[in-house]
C-alpha positions as CSV (number, residue, x, y, z in Angstrom):
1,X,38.4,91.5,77.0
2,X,40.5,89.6,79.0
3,X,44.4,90.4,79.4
4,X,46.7,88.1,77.7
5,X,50.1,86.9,79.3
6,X,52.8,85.3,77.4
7,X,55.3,82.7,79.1
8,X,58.2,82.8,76.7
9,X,60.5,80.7,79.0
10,X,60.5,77.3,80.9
11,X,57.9,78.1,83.9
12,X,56.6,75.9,86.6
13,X,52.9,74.5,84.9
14,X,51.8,75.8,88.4
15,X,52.1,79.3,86.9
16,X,49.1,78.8,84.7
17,X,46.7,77.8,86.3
18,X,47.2,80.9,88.4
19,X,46.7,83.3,85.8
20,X,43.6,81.0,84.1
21,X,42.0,81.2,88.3
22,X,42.1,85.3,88.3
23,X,41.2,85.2,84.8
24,X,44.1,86.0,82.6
25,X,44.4,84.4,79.1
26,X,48.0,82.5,79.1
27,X,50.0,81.7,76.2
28,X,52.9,78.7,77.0
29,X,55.6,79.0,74.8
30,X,58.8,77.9,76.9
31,X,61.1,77.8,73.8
32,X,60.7,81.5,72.6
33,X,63.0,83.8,74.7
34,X,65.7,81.9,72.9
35,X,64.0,83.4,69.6
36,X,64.2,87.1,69.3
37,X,62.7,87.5,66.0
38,X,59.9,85.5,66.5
39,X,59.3,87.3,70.3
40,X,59.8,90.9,68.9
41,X,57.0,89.9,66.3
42,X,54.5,88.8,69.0
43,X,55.1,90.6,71.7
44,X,52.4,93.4,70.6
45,X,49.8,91.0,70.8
46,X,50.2,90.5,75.0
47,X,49.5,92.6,78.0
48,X,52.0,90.5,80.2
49,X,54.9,89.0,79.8
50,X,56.4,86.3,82.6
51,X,60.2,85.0,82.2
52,X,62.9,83.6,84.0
53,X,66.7,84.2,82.7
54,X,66.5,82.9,78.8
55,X,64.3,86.0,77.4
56,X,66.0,89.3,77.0
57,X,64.0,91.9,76.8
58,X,65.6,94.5,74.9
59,X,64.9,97.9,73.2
60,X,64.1,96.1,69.9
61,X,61.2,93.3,71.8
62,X,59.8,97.0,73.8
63,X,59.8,98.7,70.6
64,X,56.9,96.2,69.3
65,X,55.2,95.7,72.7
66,X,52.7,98.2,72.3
67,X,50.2,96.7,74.8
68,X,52.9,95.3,76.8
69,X,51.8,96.6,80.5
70,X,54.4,94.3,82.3
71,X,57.3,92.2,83.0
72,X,57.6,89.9,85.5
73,X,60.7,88.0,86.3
74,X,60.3,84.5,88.0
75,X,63.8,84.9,90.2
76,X,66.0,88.0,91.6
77,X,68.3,89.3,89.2
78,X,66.9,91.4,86.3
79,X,69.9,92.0,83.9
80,X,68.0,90.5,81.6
81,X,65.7,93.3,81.0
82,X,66.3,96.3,79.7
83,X,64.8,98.4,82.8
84,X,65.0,102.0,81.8
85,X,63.8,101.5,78.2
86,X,60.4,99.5,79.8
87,X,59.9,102.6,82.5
88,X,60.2,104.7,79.3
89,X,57.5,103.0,77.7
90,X,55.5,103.0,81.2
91,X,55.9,99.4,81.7
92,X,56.2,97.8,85.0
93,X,59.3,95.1,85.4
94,X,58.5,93.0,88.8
95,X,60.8,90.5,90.1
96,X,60.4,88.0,93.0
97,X,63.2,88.7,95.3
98,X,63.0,86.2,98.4
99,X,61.8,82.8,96.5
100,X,65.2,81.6,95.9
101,X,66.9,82.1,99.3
102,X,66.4,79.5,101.2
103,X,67.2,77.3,98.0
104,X,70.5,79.6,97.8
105,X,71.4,79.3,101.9
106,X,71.0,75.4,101.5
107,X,73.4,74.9,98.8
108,X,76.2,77.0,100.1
109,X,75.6,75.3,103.3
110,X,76.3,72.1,101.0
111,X,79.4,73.0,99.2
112,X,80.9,73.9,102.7
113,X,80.3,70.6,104.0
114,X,81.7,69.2,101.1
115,X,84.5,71.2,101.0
116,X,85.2,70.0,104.3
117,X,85.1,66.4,103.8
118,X,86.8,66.7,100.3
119,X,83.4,64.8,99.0
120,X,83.6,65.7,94.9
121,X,87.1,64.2,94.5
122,X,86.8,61.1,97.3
123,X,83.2,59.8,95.4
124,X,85.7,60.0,92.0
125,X,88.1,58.2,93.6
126,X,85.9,55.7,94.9
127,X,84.1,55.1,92.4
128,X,87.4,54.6,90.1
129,X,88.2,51.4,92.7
130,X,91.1,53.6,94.2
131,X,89.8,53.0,97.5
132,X,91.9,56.1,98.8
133,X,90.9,56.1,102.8
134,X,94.2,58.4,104.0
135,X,94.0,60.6,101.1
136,X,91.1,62.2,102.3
137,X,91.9,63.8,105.4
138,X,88.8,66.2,106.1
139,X,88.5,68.7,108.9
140,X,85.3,69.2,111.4
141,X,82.7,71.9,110.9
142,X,81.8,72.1,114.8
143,X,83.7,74.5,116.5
144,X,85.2,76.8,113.5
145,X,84.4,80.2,112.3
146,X,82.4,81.1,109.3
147,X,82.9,84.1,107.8
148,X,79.5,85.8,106.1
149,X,80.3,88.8,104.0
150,X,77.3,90.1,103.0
151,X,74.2,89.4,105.6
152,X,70.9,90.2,104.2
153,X,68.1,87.8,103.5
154,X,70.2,84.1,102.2
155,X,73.5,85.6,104.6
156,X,71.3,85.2,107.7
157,X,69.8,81.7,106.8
158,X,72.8,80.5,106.2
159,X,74.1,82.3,109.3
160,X,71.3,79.9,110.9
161,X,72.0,76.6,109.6
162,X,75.9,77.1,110.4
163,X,75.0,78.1,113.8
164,X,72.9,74.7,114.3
165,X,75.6,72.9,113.1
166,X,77.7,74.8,116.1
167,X,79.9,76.7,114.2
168,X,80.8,80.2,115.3
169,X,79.6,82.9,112.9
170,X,81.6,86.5,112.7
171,X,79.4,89.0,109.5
172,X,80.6,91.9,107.5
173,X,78.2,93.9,106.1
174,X,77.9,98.1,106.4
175,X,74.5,97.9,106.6
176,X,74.1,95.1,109.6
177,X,73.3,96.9,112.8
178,X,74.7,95.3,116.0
179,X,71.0,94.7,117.3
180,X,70.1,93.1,114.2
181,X,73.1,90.6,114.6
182,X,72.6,89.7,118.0
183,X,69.2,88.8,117.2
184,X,70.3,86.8,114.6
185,X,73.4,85.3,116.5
186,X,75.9,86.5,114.9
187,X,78.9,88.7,115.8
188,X,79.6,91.7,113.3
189,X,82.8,92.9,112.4
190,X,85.1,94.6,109.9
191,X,86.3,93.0,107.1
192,X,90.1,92.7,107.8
193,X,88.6,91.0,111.2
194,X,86.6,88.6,109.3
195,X,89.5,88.0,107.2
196,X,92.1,87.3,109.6
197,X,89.7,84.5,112.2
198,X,87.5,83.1,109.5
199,X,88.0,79.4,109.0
200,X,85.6,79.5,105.7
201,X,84.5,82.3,104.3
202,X,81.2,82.4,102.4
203,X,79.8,85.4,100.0
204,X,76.4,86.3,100.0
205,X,76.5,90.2,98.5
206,X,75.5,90.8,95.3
207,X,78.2,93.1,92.5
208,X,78.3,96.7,92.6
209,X,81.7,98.8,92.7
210,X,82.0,98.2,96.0
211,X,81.6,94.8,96.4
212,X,83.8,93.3,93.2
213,X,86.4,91.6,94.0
214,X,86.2,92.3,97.8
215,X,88.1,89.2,98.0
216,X,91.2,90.4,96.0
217,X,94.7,89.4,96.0
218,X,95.3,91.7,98.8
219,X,92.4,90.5,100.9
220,X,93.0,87.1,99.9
221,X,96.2,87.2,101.3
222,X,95.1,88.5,104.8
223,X,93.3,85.4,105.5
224,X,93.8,82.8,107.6
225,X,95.9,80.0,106.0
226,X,94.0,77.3,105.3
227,X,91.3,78.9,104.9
228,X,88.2,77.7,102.8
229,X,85.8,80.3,100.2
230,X,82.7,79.2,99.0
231,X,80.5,81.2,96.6
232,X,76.7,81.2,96.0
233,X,76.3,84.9,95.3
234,X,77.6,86.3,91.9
235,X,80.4,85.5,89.8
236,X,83.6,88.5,90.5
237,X,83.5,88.5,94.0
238,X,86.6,87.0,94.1
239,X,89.6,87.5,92.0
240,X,89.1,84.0,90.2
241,X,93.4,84.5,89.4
242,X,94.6,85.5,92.3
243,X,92.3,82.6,94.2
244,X,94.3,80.1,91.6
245,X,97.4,81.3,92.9
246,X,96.5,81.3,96.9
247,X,95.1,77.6,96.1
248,X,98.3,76.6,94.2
249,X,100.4,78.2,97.2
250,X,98.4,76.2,99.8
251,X,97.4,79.4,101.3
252,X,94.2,78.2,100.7
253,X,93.3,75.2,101.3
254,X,90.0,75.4,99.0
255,X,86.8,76.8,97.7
256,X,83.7,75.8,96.2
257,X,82.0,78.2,93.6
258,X,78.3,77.9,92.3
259,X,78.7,81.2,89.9
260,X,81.9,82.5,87.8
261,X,82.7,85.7,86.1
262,X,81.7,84.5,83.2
263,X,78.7,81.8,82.5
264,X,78.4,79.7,80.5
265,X,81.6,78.8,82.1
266,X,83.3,76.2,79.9
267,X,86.8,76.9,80.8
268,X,88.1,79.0,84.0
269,X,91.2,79.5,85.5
270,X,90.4,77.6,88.7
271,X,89.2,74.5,86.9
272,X,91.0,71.4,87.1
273,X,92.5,72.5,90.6
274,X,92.3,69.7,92.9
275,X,90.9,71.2,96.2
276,X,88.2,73.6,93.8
277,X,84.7,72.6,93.9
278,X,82.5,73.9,91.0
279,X,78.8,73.9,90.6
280,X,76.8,75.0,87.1
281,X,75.6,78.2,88.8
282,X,72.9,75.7,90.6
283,X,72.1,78.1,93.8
284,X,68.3,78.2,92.5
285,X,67.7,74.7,90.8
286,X,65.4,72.5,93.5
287,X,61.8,72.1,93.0
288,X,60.6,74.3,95.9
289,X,62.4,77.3,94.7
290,X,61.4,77.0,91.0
291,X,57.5,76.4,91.9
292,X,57.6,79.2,94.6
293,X,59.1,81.7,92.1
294,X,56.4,81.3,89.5
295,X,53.5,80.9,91.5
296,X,54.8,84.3,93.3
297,X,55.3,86.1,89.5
298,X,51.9,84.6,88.4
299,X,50.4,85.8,91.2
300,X,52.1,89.6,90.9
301,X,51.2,90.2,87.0
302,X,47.6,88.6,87.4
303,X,47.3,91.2,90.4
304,X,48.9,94.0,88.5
305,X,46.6,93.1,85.5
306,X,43.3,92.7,86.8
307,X,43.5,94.7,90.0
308,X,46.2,97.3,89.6
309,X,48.5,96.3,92.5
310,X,51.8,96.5,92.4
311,X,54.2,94.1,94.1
312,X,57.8,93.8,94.2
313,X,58.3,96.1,90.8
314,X,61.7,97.3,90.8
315,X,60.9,100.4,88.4
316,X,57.4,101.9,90.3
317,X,56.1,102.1,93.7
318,X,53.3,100.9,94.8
319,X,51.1,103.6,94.0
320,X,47.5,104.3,92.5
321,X,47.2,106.0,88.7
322,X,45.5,109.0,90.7
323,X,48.2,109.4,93.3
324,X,51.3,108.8,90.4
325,X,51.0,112.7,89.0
326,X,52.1,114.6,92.2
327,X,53.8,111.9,93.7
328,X,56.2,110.9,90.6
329,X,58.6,113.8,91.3
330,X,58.8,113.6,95.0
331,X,59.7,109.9,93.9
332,X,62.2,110.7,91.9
333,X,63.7,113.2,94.7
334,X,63.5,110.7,97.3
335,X,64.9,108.0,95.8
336,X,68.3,110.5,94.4
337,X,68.8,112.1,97.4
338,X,68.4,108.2,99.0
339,X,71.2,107.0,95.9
340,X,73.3,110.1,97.4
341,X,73.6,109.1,100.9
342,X,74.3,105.5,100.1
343,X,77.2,106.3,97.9
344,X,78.4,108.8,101.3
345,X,77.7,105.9,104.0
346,X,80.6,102.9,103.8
347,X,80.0,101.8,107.5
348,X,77.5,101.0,109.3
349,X,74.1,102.2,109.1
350,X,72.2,102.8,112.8
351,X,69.2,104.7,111.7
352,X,67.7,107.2,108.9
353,X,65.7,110.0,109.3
354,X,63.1,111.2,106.7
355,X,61.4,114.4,107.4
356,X,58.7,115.8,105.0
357,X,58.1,119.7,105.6
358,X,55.2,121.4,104.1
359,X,52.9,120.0,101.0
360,X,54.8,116.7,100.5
361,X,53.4,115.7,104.2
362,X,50.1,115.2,102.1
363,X,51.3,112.7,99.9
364,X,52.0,109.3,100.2
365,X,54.8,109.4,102.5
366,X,55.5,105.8,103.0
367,X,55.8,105.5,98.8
368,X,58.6,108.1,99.3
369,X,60.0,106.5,102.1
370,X,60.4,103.2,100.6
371,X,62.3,105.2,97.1
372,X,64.5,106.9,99.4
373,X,65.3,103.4,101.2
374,X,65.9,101.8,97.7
375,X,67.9,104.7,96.6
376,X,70.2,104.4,100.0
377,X,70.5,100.9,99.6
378,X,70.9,100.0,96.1
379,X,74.7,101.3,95.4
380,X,75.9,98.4,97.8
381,X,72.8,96.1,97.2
382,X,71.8,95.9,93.2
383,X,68.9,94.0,93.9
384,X,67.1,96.3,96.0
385,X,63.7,98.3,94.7
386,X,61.0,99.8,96.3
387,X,59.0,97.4,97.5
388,X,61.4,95.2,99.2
389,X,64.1,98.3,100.4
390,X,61.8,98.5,103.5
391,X,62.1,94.4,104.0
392,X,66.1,95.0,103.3
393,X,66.5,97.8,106.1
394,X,64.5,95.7,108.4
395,X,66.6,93.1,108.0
396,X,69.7,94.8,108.5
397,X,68.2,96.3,112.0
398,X,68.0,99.9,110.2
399,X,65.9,102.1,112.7
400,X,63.4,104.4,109.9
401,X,62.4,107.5,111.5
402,X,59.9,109.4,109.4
403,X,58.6,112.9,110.5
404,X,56.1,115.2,109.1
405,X,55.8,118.8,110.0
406,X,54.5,122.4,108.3
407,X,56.8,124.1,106.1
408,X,59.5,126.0,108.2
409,X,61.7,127.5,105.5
410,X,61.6,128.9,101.9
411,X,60.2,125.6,100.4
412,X,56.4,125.1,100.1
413,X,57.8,121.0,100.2
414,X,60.7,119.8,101.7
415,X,62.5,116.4,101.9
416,X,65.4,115.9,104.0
417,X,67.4,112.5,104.6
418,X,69.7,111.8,107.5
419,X,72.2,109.1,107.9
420,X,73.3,108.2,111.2
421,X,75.9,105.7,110.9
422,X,79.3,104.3,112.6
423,X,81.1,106.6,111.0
424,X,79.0,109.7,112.2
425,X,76.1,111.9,110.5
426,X,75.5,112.8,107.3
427,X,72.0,115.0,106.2
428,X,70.9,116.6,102.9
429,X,67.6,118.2,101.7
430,X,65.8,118.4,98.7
431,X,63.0,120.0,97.0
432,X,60.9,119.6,93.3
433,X,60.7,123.0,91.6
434,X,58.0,124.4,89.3
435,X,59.7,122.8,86.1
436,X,59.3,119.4,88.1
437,X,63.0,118.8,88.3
438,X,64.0,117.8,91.9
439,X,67.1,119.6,93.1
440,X,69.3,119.1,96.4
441,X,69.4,122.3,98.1
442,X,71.3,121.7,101.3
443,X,74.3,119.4,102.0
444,X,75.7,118.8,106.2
445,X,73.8,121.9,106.6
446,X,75.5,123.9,104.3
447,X,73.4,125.7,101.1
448,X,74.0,124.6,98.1
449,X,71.3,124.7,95.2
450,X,71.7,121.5,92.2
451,X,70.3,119.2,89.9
452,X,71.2,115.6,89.9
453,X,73.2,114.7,87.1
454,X,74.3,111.5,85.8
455,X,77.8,111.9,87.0
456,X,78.3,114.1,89.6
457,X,81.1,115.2,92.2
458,X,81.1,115.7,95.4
459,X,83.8,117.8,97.5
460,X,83.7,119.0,101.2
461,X,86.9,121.3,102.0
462,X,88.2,124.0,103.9
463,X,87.1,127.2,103.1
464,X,90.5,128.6,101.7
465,X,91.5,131.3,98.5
466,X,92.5,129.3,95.6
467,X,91.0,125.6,95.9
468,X,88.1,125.8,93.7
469,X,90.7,127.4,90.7
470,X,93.0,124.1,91.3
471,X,90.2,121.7,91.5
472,X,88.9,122.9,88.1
473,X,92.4,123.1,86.5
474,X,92.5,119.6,87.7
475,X,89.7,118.3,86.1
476,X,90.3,120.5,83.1
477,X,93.7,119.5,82.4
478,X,92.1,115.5,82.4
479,X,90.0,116.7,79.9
480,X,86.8,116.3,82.6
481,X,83.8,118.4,81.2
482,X,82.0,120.6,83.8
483,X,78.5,120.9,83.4
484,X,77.6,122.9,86.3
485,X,79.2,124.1,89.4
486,X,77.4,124.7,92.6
487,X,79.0,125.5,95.8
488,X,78.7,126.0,99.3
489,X,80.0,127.5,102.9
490,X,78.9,127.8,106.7
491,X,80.9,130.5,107.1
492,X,84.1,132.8,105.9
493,X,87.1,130.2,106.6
494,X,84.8,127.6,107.9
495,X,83.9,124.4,106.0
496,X,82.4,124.3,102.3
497,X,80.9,122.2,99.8
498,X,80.7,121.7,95.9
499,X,78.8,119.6,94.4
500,X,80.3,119.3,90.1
501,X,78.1,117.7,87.6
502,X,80.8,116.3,84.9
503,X,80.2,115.1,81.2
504,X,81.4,111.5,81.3
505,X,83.4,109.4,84.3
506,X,86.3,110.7,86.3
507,X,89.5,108.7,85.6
508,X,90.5,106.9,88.8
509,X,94.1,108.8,88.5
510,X,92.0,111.8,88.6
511,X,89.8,111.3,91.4
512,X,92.9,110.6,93.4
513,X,94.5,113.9,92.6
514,X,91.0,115.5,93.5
515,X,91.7,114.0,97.3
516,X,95.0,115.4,97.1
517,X,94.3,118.8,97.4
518,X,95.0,121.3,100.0
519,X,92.2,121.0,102.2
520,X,90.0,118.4,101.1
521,X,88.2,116.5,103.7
522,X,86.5,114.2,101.6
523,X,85.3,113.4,98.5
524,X,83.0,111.4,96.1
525,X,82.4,110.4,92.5
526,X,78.4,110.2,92.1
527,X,76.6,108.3,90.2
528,X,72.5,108.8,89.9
């Protein structure tokens, strides 16, 4: 019997008659992710089911999907789908990560050039026989620096096109390597650098912890005056207030957005503003980039569902059903101890080193390699998975060093991670015990046996009486739950470790106090 895919939003026709070449039944229905009754009570009937931003697929529409097998998303971001309720049910959710970027790249480029030349506002004026000529005063793109924060895949095309129209372009981005940008052309710097010498300023990072807000009123006020912002990338990247106060100021002198902190947007503070350019979240929206996205999905779930292949899946390797067994634990490892590294690295990245010891050699080591890439890179770059993290780290000019070697030590399989970055080296090791549960082990060399844990915390301190009772009176007197405790020390006096699983978040008021203690060198809250 043939495998039946459902396209429950508006899809590129293209996308069938992909799925009717390699033999897939397709059922059209464009109108019925807006529906969630009428999805939840279909769903069951479909092996596949293709969408683009309308459909949510929640707990509810799994719940009935009882041949569902999976989800693919014609685009990047996923927050439409529920992920870790369809890996509970074993159900793949694909996406299709680079169709959109050169779409994306293009239309930034755009609203810079008509930021410049004031284009929105002189075409009303125009057209409203005004017939304003010395109102419009623009300013030259040749010549002036553009700021990229955030170079990945769209950051380096439009890195390209500025640098054709002879602009000078300056990056930020922790996990750009300086070979990487010279190939590319650009010169990488810090952030306050970039702040201070950019002329425009252009986002192309997606939101995590770290990245909202980057341009806040603080940073916003380190700038250039005069300077010009122009966002493609995702809505809270920029204090929307603060920006309507630096444009009101004349500090500066304006930006273009394409996305908001909150869409629909039908009212925002920076609306109305005279020197603001706003676009209906239109980064993706040209012909090219809509057919390549769902020929590229059509093509993935026909794949997955005839063939078993799996591409671009942001919940599942590309592995075989005989290989998943004994590899789905030393996935799981790789990709935590991966998650713990990239929540320890904040500058940037020059290489990683992934050693297998012992039994673990055997397996799939490239599967592991690319969960502990997606794992490194997916607290600063949401978007990442398995599949593309190698692409990612490759674009970023991340050297991947990956050694295999007979077990040396107490573990019959051992996986270690090392980060060497700007900011120095940083290794830990890991193993999967007999209950299947994958532990960290070692930490900067020190011993220290743990489970991952939701929310975790990590402390590295001198090795002195007393800190370990003041950290947990600390935590304790904030009402902060520990779960477990495990600790660690090279030597009497020397440094040590401890690595706190917590029920719940650490207040920020909290965490603070934890760095304020005698003898902490550094510390982390953990998320896995």
């Amino acid at each position: 019997m043939a495998p039946r895919v459902l396209i429950s939003d508006a899809l590129s026709p293209a996308a069938l008659a992909i799925f009717k070449e390699r033999g897939v039944e397709v059922d059209f229905q464009p109108a019925l992710g807006k529906d969630k009754e009428k999805l939840a009570a279909i769903i069951g009937d479909y092996d596949g089911l293709a969408i683009r931003s309308a459909t949510k697929v929640t707990p509810k529409i799994l719940e009935n999907a009882k041949n569902l097998k999976v989800v693919g998303r014609a685009g990047i971001g996923v927050d439409n789908v529920d992920i870790p309720a369809a890996t509970a049910r074993g159900i793949i959710v694909m996406n299709t990560p680079f169709g959109n970027s050169i779409t994306t790249a293009e239309h930034a480029i755009s609203l810079m050039l008509a930021l410049a030349r004031q284009i929105p506002a002189a075409d009303a004026s125009t057209q409203a026989g005004k017939w304003e000529k010395n109102r419009f005063m623009g300013v030259e793109i040749t010549g002036k620096v553009l700021g990229v924060i955030g170079c990945g895949n769209i950051g380096a095309i439009v890195a390209d096109r500025a640098l054709g129209l002879k602009m000078r372009v300056i990056a930020f981005d922790p996990f750009l390597s300086a070979e990487r940008a010279k190939n590319i052309g650009v010169e990488k710097v810090e952030l306050a650098d970039l702040l201070a010498r950019a002329d425009f300023i252009t986002l192309h990072t997606p939101m995590t912890p770290q990245t909202k807000n980057i341009l806040s009123a603080e940073n916003l006020a380190k700038t250039k005056k005069g300077v010009r912002i122009i966002n493609c990338a995702r809505g809270g990247l920029v204090d929307e207030a603060a920006l309507r106060a630096a444009l009101d100021s004349g500090h500066v002198a304006g930006a273009a957005f394409d996305v908001f902190v909150e869409e629909p947007a039908t009212s925002n503070v920076l609306f109305g503003h005279p020197n603001m350019i706003c676009t209906p979240h239109l980064g993706a929206s040209t012909n090219e980039a809509q057919e390549n996205v769902a020929l590229q999905v059509a093509e993935q779930i026909a794949d997955y569902l005839t063939r078993g292949a799996i591409t671009n899946a942001i919940n599942f390797p590309n592995i075989t059903a005989e290989e998943a067994p004994k590899l789905t634990p030393f996935i799981t490892l790789a990709e935590k101890l991966g998650s713990f590294a990239g929540q320890m690295t904040d500058v940037g990245v020059k290489k990683l080193t992934i050693t297998y010891e012992g039994a673990v050699g055997e397996l799939k080591t490239k599967a592991l390699t690319a969960a502990a890439l997606a794992g490194f890179l997916r607290p600063m770059l949401t978007d990442v998975n398995v599949v593309s993290a190698p692409a990612v780290a490759r674009e970023r000019g991340i050297v991947i060093d990956e050694t295999v070697r007979a077990a040396e030590g107490d573990y019959d399989s051992l996986l270690s991670l090392s980060v060497e970055s700007e900011g120095g080296v940083f290794s830990l090791s890991g193993a999967v015990f007999n209950d299947g549960k994958p532990r960290v082990v070692s930490i900067s060399g020190i011993r220290a046996e743990a489970e991952f844990a939701p929310s975790m915390i990590f402390v590295s301190n001198a090795d002195k009486p007393g800190f370990i009772g003041r950290f947990a009176s600390l935590l304790g007197e904030a009402g902060v739950n520990i779960a477990t405790f495990a600790l660690g020390r090279d030597a009497e006096g020397g440094s040590a470790i401890a690595l706190v699983a917590i029920d719940g978040g650490v207040p920020e008021k909290v965490f603070a106090g934890i760095s304020e203690l005698p003898g902490v060198k550094l510390t982390r809250a953990l998320k896995f």
